[in-house]
C-alpha positions as CSV (number, residue, x, y, z in Angstrom):
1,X,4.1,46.3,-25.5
2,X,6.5,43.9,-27.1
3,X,9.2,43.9,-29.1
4,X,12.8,42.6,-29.2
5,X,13.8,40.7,-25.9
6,X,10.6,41.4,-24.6
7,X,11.3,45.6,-25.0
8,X,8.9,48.2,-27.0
9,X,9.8,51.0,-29.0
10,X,8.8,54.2,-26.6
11,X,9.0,57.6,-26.6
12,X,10.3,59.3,-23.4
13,X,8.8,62.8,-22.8
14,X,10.4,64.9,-20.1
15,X,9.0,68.2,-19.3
16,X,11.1,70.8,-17.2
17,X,9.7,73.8,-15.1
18,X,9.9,75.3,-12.0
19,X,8.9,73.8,-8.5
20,X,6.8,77.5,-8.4
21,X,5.4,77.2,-12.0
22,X,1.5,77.8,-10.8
23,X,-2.0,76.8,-13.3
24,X,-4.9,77.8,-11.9
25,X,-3.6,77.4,-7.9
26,X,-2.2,74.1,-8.8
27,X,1.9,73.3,-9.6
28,X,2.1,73.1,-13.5
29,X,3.9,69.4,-12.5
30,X,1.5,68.3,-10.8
31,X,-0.8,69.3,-13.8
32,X,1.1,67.5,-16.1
33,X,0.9,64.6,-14.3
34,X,-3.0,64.6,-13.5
35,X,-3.7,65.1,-17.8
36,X,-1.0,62.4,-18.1
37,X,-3.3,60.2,-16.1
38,X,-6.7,61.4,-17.5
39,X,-5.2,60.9,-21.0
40,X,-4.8,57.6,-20.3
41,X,-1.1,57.4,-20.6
42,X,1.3,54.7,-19.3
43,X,3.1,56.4,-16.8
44,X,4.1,59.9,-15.5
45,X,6.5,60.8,-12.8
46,X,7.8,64.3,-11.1
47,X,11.1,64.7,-9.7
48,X,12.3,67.4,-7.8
49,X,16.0,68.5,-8.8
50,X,18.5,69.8,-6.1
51,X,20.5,72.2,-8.6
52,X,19.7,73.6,-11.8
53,X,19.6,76.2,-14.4
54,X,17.6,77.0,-17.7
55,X,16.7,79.8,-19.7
56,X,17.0,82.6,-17.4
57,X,20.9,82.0,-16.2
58,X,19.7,81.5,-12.4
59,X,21.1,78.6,-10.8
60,X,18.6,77.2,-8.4
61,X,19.7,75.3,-5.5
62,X,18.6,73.6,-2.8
63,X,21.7,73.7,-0.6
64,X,21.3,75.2,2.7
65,X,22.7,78.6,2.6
66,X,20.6,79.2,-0.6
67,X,17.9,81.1,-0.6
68,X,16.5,79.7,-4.0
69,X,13.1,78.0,-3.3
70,X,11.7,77.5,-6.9
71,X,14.1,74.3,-7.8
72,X,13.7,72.5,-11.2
73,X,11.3,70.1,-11.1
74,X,11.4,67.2,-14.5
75,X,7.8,65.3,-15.5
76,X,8.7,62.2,-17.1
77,X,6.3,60.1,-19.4
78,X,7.1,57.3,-21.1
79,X,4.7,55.7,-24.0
80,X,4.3,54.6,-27.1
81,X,5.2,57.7,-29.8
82,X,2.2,58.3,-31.0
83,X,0.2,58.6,-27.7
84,X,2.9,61.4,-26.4
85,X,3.0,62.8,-29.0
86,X,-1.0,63.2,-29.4
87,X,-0.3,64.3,-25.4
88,X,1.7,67.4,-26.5
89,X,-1.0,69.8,-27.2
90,X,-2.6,69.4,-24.0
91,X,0.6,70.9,-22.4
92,X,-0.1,74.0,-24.5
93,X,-1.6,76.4,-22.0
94,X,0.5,75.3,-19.1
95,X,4.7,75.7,-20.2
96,X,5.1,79.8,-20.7
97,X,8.8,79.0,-20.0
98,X,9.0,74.7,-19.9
99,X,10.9,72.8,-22.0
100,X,9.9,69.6,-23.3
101,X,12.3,67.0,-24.5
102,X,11.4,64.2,-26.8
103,X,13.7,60.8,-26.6
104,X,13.3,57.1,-28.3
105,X,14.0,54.7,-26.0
106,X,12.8,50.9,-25.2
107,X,10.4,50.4,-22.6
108,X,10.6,47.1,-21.1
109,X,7.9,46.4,-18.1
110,X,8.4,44.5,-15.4
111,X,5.6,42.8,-13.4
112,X,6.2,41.2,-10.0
113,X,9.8,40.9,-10.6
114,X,9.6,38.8,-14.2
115,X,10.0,40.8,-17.3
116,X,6.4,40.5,-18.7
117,X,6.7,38.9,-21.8
């Protein structure tokens, strides 16, 4: 990737569901993340939120007096736009109630501490 200052025209995708969000007695992030990889994509990351809400109206929260164990959970890839967006159909069968979010950005790696060039 190059571009600009040594940056790339990306596209960020970032998938939410629920920590509890099952496929086939697997988490549906951790799905995302494994066809992410076998797709041959850049990068994929899961992050586990402390508080949210979505479609349903339910905050979910991790504090300690809450009860709430299925907390947000956001998969984030980052590629080029047409390789995410060639991912999206494999994502099909696995978000019942997901979101996915599609963002530009600028993707600018960084290789033992020096901006690759």
């Amino acid at each position: 990737m190059t571009g600009p200052e040594g940056g790339a025209p990306a596209l960020r995708m970032t998938v939410f569901v629920g920590e509890n969000d099952m496929w086939r007695h697997r988490p549906v992030y951790s799905e995302i993340v494994h066809r992410a990889h076998e797709a041959g994509l850049a990068g994929a990351s899961a992050f586990r939120g402390c508080e949210g809400f979505g479609g349903s109206s339910l905050v979910h929260t991790a504090r300690l007096l809450s009860l709430s164990e299925d907390l947000p959970m956001a998969v984030v890839v980052v590629d080029t736009e047409e390789r995410v967006r060639a991912f999206l159909p494999l994502l099909d069968d696995l978000l019942g109630d997901g979101l996915v979010v599609l963002d530009p950005c600028e993707a600018v790696r960084y290789d033992g501490g020096e901006r690759a060039r």
